[in-house]
N, C-alpha and C positions, 0 to 999 in steps of 0.2 A: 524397496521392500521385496518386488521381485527376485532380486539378487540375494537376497537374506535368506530366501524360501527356497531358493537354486540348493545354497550351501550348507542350507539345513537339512533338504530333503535326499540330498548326495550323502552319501557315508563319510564324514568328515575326519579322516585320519588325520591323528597330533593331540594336542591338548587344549585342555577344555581354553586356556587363553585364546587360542584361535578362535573359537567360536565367541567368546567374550567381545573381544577387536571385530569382529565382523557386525557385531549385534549392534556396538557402541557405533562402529561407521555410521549404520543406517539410523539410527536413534537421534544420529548429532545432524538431521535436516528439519530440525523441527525447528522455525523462526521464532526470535524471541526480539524483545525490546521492553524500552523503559516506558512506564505507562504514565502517557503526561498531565495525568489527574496529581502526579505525585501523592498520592495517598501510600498509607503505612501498610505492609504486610500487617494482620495482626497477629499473627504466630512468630514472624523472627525479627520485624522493628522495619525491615530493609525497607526501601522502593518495590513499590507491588511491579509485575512486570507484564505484558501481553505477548501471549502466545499463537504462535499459529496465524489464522488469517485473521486475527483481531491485530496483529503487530502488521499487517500488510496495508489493513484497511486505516489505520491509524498514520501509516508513512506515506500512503497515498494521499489521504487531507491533508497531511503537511506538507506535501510537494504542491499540492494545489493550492493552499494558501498562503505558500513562500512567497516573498518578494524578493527580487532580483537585491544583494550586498545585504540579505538580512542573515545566509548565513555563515558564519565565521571562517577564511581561508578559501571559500569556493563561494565568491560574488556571481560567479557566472549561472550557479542554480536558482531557479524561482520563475516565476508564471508571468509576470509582470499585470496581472489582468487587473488588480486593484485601480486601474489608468483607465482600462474598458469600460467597467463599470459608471464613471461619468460620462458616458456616451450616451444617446440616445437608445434606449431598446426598438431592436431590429432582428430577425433574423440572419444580416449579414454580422453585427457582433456575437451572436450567438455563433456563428458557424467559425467566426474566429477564435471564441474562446475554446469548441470542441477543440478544433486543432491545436490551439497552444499547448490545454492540458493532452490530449491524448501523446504532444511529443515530450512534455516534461516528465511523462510517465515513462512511457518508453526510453527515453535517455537516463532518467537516474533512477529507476524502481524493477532491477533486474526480477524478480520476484514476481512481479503482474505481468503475465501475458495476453495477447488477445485483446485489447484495449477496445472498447464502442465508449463512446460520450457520446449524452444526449441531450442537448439545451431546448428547455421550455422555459418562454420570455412569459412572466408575469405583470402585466401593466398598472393592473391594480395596486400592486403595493413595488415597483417599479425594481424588481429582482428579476435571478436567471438561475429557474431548480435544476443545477446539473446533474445528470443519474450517469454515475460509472459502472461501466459492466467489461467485465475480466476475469480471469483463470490466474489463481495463485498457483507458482510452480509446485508440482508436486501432489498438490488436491485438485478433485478430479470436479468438485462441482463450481459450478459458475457463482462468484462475489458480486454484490451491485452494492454501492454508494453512492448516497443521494449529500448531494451539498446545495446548501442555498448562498446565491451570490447576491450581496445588495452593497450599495455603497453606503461609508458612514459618515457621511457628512450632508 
């Protein structure tokens, strides 16, 4: 947007298409994705979509709740933590699952910067409330995501 404001506020010799190509550049950083509630637009029928850092924060759960061959062509993505979770709660598996998620973020989620994971072990109902906290590229304020880890079996 910087750069928009540069070329805007310079006397832009040529036509108006230049300024058009310039505006669409910076227009076309807006993140988008399929919203996995699959619910209907109700004005045009389609797949409703998530914009912005609702599409970041939605790719980030899903990175944290892959399992390693679940998805198609790239086995090598996924957390594997669903395996942790039959562990005893500890803060040594706590401090392994920050690290797993903080590298699976950082390896497939160019979009999240800044990465902190925070694990609190609940023993009472025998979970792991992880809080993500990161900077989506481009938006200036800090994202947190709260996930609850429990085993289901």
């Amino acid at each position: 947007m910087k750069f928009l404001r540069f070329i805007l506020d310079q006397e832009v010799k040529g036509s108006i298409n230049t300024v058009m190509a310039i505006t669409n550049l910076a227009l076309s950083k807006i993140y988008k994705d399929i919203d996995f509630g699959f619910k209907a637009n109700p004005a045009s029928g389609d797949l409703s979509k998530k914009i912005d850092v609702k599409a970041v924060l939605q790719s980030v759960k899903t990175l944290v709740m892959l399992n390693y061959y679940e998805k198609p062509f790239r086995p090598e993505i996924g957390t594997g933590i669903r395996g942790l979770l039959f562990e005893p709660l500890s803060p040594i598996v706590g401090a392994t699952l920050e690290k797993i998620i903080e590298q699976v973020i950082e390896s497939y989620e160019p979009r999240a910067k800044k990465i902190r994971v925070i694990s609190e072990p609940d023993y009472d109902s025998n979970t792991y409330r992880m809080t993500l906290e990161f900077y989506v590229v481009g938006i200036d304020s800090q994202q947190k995501l709260q996930v609850e880890l429990k085993r289901l079996r």
